[in-house]
C-alpha positions in Angstrom: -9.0 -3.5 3.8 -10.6 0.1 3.7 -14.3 1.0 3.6 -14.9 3.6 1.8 -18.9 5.6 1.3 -20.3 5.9 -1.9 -23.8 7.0 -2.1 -24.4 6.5 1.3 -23.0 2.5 1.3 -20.1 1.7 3.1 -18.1 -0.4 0.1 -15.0 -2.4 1.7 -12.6 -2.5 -1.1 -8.4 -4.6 -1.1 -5.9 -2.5 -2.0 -2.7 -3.3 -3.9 -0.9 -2.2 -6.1 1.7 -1.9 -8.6 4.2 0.7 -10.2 2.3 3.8 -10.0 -1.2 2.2 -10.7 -3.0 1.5 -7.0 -6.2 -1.0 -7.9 -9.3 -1.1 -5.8 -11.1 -4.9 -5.3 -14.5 -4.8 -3.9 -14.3 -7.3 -1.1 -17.1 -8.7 -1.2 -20.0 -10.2 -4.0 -22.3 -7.9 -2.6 -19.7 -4.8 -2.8 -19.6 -5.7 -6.5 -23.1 -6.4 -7.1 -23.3 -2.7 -5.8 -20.3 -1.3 -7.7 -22.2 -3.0 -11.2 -24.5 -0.4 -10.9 -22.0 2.7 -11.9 -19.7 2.3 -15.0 -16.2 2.1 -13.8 -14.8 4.8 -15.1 -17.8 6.9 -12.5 -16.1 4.8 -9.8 -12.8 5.2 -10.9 -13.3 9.0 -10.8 -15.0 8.5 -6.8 -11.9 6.3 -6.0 -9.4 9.2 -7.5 -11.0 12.0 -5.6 -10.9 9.5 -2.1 -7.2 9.0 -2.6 -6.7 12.8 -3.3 -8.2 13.8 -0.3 -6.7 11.2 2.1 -2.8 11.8 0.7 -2.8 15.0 -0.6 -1.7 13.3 -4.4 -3.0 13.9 -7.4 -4.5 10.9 -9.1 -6.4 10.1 -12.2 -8.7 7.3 -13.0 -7.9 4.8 -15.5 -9.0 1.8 -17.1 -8.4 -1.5 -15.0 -6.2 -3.6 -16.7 -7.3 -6.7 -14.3 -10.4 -7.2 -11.9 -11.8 -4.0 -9.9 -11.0 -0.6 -10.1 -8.1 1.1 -11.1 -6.5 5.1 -10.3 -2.6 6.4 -11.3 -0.7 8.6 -9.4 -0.4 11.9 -11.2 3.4 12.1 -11.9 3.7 15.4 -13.6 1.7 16.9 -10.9 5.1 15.7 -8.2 7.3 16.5 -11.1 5.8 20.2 -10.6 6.0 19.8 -7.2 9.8 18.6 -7.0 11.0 21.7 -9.4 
């Protein structure tokens, strides 16, 4: 479990995650009665830019294909990297 700020909350979030798409669970009913406030795609974005700064990868928010919120893993950004 990770906490993570968002306009000055601490929101505990799950992580898993599977292939290249890393998905975000709001612990908590009151984490997601929080989290309803934004559109996903605003948290999504917030989520991306956390997971930037805290690996040093590029990732992009996308639509969650399940519960909670979903970011990728930028692969032609390692591609570029790698050549």
């Amino acid at each position: 479990m990770v906490k993570i700020k968002i306009k000055n909350r601490d929101v505990s979030f799950r992580i898993t995650g599977r292939g290249n798409i890393i998905q975000f669970l709001p612990s908590s009913s009151e984490d997601l009665d929080f989290l309803d406030r934004f559109d996903e795609l605003s948290v999504s974005k917030f989520l991306s830019a956390y997971a930037t700064k805290k690996t040093k990868l590029r990732f992009e928010p996308v639509s969650s294909p399940a519960a909670g919120y979903s970011i990728e893993i930028d692969t032609d950004y390692i591609k570029k990297k790698l050549k």
